[in-house]
C-alpha positions as a Markdown table, in Angstrom:
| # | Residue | x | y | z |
|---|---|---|---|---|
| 1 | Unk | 11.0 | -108.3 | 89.7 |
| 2 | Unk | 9.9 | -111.2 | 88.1 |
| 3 | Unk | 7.9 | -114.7 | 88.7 |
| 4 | Unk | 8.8 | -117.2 | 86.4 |
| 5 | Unk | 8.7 | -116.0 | 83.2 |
| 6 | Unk | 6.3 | -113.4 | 84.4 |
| 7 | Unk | 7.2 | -109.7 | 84.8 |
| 8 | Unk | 6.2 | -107.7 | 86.7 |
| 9 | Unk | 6.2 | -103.7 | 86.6 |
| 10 | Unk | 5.4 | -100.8 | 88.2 |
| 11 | Unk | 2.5 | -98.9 | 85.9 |
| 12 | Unk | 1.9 | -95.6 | 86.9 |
| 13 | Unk | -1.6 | -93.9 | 86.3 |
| 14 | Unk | -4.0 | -91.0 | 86.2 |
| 15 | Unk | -7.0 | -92.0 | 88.2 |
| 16 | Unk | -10.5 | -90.0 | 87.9 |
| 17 | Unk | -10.6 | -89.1 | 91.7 |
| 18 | Unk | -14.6 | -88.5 | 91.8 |
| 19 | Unk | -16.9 | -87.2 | 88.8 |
| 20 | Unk | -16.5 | -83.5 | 88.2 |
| 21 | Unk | -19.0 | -80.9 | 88.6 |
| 22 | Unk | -18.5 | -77.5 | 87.2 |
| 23 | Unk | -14.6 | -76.1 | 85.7 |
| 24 | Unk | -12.2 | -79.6 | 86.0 |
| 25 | Unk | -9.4 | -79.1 | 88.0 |
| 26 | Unk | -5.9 | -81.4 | 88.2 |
| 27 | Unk | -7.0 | -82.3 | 91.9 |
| 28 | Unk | -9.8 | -84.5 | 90.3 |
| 29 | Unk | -7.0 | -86.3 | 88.8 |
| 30 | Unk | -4.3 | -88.5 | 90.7 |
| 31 | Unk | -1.2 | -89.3 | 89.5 |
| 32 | Unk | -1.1 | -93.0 | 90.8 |
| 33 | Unk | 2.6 | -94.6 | 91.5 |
| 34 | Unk | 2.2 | -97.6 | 93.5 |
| 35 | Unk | 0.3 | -99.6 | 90.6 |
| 36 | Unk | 1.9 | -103.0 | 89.1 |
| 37 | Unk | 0.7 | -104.9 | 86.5 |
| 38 | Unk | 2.1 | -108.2 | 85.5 |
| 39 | Unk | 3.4 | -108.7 | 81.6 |
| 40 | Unk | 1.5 | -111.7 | 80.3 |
| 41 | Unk | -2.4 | -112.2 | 79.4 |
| 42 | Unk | -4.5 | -114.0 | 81.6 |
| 43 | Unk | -4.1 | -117.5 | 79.9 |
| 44 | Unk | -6.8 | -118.2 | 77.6 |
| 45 | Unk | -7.6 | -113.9 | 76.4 |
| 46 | Unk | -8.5 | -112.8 | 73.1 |
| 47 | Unk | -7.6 | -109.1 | 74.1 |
| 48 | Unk | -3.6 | -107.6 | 73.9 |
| 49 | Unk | -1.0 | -106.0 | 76.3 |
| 50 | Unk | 0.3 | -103.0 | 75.3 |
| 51 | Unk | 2.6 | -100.3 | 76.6 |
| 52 | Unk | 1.2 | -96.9 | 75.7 |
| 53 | Unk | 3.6 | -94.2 | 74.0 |
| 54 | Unk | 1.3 | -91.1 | 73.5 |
| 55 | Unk | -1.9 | -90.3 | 74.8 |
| 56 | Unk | -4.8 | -87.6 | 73.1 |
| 57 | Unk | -6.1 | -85.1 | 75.5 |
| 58 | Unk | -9.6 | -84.3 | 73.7 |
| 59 | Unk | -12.4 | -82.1 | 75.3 |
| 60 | Unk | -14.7 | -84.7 | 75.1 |
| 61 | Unk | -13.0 | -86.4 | 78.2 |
| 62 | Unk | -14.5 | -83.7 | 80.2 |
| 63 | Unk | -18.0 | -85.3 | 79.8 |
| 64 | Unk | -17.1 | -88.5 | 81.1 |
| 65 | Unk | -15.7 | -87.0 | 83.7 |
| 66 | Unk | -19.9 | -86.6 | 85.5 |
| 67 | Unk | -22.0 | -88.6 | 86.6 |
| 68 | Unk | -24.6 | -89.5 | 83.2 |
| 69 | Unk | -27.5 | -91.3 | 82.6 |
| 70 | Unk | -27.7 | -90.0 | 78.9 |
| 71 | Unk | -26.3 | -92.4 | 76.1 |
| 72 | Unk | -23.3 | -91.3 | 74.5 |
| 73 | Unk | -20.7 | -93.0 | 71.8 |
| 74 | Unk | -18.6 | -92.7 | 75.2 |
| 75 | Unk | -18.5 | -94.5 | 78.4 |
| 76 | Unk | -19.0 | -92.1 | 81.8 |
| 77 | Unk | -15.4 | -92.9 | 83.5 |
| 78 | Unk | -15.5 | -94.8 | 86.5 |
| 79 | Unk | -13.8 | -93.1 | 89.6 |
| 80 | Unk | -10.8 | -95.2 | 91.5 |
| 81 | Unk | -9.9 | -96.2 | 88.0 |
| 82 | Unk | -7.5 | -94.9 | 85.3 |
| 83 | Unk | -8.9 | -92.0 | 82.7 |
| 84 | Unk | -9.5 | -93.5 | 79.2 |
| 85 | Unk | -8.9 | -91.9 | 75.5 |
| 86 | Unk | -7.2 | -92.3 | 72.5 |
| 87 | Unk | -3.8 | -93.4 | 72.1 |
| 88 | Unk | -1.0 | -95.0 | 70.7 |
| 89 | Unk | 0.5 | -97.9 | 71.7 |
| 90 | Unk | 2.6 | -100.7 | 70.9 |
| 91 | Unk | 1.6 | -104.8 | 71.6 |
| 92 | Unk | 3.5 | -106.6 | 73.8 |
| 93 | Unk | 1.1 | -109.4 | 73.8 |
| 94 | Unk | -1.8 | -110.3 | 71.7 |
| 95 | Unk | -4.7 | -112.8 | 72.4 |
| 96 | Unk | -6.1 | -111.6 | 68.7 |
| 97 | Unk | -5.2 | -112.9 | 65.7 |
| 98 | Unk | -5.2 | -109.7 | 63.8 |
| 99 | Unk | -2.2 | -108.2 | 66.0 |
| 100 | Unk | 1.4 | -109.5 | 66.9 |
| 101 | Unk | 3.5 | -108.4 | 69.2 |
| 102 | Unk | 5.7 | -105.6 | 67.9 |
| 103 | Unk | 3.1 | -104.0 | 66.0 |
| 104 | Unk | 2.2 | -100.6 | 66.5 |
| 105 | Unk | -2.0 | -99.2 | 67.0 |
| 106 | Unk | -3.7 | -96.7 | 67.8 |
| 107 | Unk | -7.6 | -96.4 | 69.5 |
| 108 | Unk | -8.8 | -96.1 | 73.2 |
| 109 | Unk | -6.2 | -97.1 | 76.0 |
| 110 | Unk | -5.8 | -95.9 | 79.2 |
| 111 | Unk | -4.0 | -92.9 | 80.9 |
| 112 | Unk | -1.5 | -95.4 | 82.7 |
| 113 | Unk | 2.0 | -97.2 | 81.1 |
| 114 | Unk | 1.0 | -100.2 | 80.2 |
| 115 | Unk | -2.6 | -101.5 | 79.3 |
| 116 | Unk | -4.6 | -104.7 | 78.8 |
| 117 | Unk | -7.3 | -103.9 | 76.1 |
| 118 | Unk | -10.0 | -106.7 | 76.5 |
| 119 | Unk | -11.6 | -108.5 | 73.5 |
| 120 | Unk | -14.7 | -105.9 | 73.8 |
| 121 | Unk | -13.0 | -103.4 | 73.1 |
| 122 | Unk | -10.4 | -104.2 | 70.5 |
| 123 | Unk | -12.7 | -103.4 | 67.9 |
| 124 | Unk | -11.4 | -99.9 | 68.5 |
| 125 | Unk | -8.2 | -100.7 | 67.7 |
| 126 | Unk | -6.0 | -99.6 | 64.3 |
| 127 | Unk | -3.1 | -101.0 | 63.3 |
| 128 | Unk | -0.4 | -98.3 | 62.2 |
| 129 | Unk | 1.1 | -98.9 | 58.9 |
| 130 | Unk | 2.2 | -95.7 | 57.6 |
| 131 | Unk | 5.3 | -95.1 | 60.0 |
| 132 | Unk | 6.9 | -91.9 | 57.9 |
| 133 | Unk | 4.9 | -89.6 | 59.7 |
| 134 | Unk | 5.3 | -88.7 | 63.3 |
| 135 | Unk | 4.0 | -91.5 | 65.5 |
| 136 | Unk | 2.4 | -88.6 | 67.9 |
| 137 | Unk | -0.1 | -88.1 | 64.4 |
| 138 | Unk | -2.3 | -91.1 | 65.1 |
| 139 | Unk | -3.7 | -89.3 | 68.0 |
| 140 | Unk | -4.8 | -86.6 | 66.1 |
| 141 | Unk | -4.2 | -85.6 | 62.5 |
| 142 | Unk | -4.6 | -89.4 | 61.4 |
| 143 | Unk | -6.9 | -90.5 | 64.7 |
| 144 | Unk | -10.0 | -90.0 | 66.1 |
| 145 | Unk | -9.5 | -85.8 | 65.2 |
| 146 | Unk | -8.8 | -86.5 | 61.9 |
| 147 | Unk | -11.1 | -89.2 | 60.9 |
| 148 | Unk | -14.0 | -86.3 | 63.4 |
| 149 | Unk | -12.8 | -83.5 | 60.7 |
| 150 | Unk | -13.2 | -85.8 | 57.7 |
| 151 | Unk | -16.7 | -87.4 | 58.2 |
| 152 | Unk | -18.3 | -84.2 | 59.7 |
| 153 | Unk | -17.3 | -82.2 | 57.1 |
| 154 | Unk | -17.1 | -84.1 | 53.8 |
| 155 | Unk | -19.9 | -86.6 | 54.8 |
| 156 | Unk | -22.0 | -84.3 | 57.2 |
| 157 | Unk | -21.5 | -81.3 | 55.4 |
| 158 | Unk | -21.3 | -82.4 | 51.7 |
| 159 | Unk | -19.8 | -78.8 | 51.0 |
| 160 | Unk | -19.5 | -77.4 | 47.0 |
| 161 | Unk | -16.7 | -75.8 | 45.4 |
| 162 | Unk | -17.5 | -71.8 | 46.6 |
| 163 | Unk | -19.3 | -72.6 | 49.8 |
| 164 | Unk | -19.2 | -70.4 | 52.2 |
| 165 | Unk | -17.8 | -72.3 | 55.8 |
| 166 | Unk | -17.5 | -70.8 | 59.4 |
| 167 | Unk | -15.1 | -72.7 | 62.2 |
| 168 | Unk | -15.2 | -71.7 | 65.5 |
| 169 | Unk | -13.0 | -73.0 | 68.1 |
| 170 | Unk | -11.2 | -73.4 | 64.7 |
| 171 | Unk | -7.1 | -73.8 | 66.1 |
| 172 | Unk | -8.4 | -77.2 | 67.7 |
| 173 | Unk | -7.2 | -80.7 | 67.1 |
| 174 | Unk | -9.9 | -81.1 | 64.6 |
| 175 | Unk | -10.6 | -76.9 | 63.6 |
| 176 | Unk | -7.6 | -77.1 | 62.0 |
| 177 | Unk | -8.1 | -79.9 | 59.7 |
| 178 | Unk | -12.1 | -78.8 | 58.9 |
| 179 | Unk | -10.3 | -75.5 | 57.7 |
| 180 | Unk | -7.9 | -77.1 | 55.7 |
| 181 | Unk | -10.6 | -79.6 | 54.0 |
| 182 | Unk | -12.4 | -76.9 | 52.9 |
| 183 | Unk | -10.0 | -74.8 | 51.4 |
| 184 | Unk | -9.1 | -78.0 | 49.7 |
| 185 | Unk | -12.7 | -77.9 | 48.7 |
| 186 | Unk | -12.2 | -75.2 | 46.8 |
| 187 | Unk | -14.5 | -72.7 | 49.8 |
| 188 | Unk | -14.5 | -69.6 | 51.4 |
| 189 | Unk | -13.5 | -70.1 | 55.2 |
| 190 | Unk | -13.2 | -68.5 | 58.4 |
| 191 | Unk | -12.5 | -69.7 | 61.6 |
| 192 | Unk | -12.8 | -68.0 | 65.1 |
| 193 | Unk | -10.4 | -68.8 | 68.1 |
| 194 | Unk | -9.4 | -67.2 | 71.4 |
| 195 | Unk | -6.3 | -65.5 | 71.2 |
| 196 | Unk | -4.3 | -63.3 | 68.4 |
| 197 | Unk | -1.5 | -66.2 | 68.2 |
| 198 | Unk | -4.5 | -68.2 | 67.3 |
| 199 | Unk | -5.8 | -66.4 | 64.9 |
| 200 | Unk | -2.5 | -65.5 | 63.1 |
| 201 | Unk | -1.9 | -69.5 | 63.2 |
| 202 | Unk | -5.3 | -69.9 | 61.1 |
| 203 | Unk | -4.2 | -67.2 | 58.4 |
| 204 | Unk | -0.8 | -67.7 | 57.7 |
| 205 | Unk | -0.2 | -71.3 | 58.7 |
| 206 | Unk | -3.4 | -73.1 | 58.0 |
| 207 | Unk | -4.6 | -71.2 | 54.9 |
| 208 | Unk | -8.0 | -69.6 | 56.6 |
| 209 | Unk | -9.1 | -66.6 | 54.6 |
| 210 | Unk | -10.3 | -64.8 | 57.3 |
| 211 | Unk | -10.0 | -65.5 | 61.5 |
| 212 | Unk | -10.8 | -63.7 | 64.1 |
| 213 | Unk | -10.5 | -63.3 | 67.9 |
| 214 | Unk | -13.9 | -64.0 | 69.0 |
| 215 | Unk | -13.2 | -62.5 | 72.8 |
| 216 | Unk | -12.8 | -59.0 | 71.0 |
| 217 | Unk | -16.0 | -59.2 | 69.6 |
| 218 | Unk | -18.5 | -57.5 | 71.8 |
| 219 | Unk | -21.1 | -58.4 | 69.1 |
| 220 | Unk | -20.7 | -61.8 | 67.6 |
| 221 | Unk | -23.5 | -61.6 | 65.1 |
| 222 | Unk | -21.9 | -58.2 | 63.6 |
| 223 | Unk | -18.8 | -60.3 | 64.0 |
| 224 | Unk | -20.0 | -63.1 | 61.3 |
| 225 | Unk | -21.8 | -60.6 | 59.2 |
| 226 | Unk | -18.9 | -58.5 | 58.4 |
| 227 | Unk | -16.9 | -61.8 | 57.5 |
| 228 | Unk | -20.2 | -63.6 | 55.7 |
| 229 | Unk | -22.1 | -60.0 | 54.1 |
| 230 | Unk | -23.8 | -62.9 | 52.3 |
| 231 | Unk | -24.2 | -65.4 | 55.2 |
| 232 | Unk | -22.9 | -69.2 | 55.8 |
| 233 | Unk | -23.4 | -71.9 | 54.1 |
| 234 | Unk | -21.8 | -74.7 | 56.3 |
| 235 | Unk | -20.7 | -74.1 | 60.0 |
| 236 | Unk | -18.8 | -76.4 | 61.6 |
| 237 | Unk | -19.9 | -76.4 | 65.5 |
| 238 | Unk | -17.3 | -77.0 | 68.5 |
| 239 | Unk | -18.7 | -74.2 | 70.8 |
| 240 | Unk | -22.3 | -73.8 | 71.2 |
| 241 | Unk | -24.1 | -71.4 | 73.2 |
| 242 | Unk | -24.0 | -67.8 | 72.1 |
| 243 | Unk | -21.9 | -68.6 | 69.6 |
| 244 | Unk | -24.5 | -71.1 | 67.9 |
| 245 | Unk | -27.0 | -68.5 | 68.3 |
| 246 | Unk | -25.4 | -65.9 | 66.2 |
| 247 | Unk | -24.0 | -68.0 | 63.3 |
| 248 | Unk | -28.2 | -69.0 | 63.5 |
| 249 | Unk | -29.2 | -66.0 | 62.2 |
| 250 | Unk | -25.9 | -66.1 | 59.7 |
| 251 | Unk | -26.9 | -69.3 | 58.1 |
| 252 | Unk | -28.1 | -69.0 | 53.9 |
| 253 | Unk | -30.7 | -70.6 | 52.9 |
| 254 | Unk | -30.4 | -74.9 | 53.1 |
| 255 | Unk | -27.4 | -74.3 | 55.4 |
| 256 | Unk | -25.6 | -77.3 | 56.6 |
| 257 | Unk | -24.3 | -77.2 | 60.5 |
| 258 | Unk | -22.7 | -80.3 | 61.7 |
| 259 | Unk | -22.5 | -80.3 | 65.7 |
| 260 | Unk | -18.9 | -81.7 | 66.8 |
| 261 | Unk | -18.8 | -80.5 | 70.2 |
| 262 | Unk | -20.0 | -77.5 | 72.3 |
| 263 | Unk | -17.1 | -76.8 | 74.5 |
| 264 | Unk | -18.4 | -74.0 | 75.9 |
| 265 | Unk | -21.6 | -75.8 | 78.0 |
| 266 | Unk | -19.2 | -79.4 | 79.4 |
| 267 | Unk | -18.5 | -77.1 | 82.4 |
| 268 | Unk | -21.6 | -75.6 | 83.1 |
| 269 | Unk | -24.4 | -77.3 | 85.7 |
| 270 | Unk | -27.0 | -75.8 | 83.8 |
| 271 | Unk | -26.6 | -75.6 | 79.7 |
| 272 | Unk | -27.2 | -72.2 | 78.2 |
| 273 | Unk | -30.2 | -72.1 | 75.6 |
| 274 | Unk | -30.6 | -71.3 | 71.6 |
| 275 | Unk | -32.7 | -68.6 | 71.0 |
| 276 | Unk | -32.9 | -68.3 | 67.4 |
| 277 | Unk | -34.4 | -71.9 | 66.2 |
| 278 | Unk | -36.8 | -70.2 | 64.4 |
| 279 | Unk | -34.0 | -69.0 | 61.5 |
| 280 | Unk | -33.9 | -73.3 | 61.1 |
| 281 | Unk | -37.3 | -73.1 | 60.1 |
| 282 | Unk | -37.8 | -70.1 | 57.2 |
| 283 | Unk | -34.1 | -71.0 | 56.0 |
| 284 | Unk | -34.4 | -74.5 | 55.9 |
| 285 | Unk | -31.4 | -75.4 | 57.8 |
| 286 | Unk | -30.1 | -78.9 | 58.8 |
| 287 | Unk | -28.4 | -78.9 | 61.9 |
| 288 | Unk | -27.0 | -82.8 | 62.7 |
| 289 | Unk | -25.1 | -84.3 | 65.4 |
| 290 | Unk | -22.8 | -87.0 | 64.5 |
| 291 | Unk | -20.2 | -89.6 | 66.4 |
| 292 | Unk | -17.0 | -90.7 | 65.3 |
| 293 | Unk | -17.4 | -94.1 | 66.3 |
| 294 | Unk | -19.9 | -94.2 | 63.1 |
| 295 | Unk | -17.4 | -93.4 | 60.5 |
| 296 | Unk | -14.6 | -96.1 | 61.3 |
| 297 | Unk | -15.3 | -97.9 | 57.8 |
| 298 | Unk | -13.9 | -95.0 | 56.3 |
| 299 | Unk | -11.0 | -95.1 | 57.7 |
| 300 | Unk | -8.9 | -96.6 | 55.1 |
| 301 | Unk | -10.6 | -94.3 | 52.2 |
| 302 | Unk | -9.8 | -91.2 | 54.8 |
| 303 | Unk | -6.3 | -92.1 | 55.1 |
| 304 | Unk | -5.9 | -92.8 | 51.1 |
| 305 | Unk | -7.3 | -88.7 | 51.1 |
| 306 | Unk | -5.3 | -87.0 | 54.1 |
| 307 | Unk | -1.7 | -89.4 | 53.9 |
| 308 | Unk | -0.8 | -87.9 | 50.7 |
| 309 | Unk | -1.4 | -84.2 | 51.6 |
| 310 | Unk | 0.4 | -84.5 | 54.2 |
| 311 | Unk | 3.9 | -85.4 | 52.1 |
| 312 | Unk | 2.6 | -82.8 | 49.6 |
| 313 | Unk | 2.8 | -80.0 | 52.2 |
| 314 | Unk | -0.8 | -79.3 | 51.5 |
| 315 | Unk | -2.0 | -80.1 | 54.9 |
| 316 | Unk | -0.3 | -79.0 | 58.0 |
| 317 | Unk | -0.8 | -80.0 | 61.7 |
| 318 | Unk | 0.1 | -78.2 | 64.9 |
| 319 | Unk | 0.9 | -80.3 | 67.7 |
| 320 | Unk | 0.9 | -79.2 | 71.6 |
| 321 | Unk | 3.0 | -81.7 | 73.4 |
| 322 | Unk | 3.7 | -82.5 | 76.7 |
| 323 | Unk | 6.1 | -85.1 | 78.5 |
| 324 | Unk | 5.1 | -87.4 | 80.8 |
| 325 | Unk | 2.0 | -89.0 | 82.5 |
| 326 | Unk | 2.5 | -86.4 | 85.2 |
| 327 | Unk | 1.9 | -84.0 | 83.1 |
| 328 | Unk | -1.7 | -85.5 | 81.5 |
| 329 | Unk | -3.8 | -83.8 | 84.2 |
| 330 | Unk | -2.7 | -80.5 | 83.6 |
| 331 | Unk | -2.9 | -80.7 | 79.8 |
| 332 | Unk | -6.4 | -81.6 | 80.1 |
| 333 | Unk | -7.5 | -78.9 | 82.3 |
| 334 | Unk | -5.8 | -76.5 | 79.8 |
| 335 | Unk | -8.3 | -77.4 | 77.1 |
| 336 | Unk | -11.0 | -75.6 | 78.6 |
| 337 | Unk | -8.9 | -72.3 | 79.2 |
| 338 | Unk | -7.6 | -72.7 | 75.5 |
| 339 | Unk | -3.5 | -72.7 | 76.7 |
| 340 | Unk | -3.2 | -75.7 | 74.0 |
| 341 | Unk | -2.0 | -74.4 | 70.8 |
| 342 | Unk | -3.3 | -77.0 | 68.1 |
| 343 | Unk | -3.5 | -80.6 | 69.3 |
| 344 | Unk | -2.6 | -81.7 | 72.6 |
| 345 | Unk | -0.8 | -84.7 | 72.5 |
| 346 | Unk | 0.5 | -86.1 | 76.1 |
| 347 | Unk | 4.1 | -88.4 | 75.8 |
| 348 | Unk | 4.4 | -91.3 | 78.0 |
| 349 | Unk | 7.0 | -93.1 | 76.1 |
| 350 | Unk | 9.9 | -92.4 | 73.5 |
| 351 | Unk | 10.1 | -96.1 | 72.7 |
């Protein structure tokens, strides 16, 4: 139906029902039908209108999804109103300068159709200009996973040619791509995932030395001492928990951990604790955090890196993908039960 030369559509969208305590479950999500949205600005915006094409389903999501008066490189989500993440979409309409209509971006969006992305946060917008590669990439091997793998590990990590480096939850959306790096670096890598089509992905499609299954291993510290007899110099975090406090006693001497995520405590009320900080002490080991958000000026310099070994068939990328906003809550959930094999990508649109 339209109104002048105003359209307007129906824009379906996942709502946050009410912030999640404990394991999420697709009943905190609503598949919302009866939304509309008209197809022009507001007269006068700086932002743009776009209609979204894929969406990322990333574990972080999960922490947004409580109630939190702890700062974080991402807004808590708002309940009554559509999920946010990363995306890619294409403009419609642009208030901006720096985008015309036609052109194609990725960055955070909402979990709905269409989306008006206000001047605030347009900053987190990228225009796409390599188009020879799967569009679905810019949520993950060439998004916010990709530039995560890159800046932890190259610029976190600063790893040397013979390193030794440990991945756990290492099939992930941004696992994957650490291993890779580092192989590319010239290291010695393992990674750790939860099933034995995981673990035969890492070997013989991502290049991993060694993987293994880390549910079979009654003993995780014997686990990382038979694959690192001379211990780790660089582990890449996703899990925490007891998984953090066995690579802890692991870790050589000036060992570099960079913490990405810690899957394993979003769902809990009350976070499990590390036991073996002392081993930071006597081996001198750097443990740092680190946010996405704070690497965006490499962008260009990480795409110039990873865009080229991608044609050259030296780095591969497994995507999970789903059709259809419908399907968005249950893809999310499945993160946290590890049903995703590689990146979970969610399509809204073919266009």
């Amino acid at each position: 139906m339209a109104s002048g030369d105003e359209q307007v559509m129906r824009n379906k969208q996942v709502i946050l029902r009410a912030y999640v305590t404990g394991f999420p479950k697709e009943s905190d999500m609503q598949l919302r039908t009866t939304s509309t949205i008209t197809l022009k600005l507001p007269q006068g915006s700086t932002g743009v209108l776009v209609k979204n094409l894929y969406l990322s389903c990333d574990p972080y999501t999960r922490t947004q999804m409580q109630h939190s008066d702890t700062p974080s490189s991402f807004r808590t989500l708002t309940p009554g109103s559509p999920i946010t993440g990363f995306g890619v979409a294409k403009i419609l309409e642009s208030g901006d300068a720096r985008f015309k209509q036609g052109d194609l971006v990725w960055g955070l969006t909402g979990w709905e159709e269409y989306s008006v992305i206000n001047a605030t946060k347009i900053e987190s917008l990228f225009k796409i200009k390599n188009t020879d590669v799967p569009l679905s990439y810019y949520t993950g091997i060439l998004g916010m996973p990709g530039l995560t793998a890159y800046a932890g590990f190259y610029e976190v990590c600063s790893p040397k040619k013979g390193e030794r480096v440990y991945i756990s939850a290492a099939s992930g959306a941004v696992g994957q791509l650490v291993g890779q790096f580092a192989k590319l670096s010239g290291c010695y890598v393992v990674g750790s995932a939860g099933t034995k089509e995981k673990v035969d992905l890492l070997k013989n499609k991502f290049g991993f030395d060694e993987a293994f299954n880390y549910k079979e291993e009654p003993n995780l510290d014997a686990a990382l001492k038979r694959y690192f007899p001379e211990g780790i110099d660089i582990y890449f975090e996703n899990v925490g928990g007891k998984m953090l406090d066995a690579v802890l006693l692991n870790m050589r001497f000036r060992g570099r951990i960079a913490v990405c995520g810690m899957i394993s405590q979003y769902n809990l009320e009350k976070p499990e604790g590390v036991h073996n900080l002392m081993s930071v002490i006597y081996k001198e080991v750097r443990i740092q955090g680190f946010g996405v958000l704070n690497y965006y000026h490499l962008y260009e310099k990480f795409l110039e890196t990873v865009l080229p070994a991608i044609k050259e068939g030296k780095i591969t990328y497994v995507e999970d993908v789903v059709e259809g906003l419908e399907s968005a809550p249950s893809a999310l959930v499945g993160l946290f039960t590890g049903r995703n094999i590689g990146k979970q990508v969610v399509v809204v649109s073919q266009e």
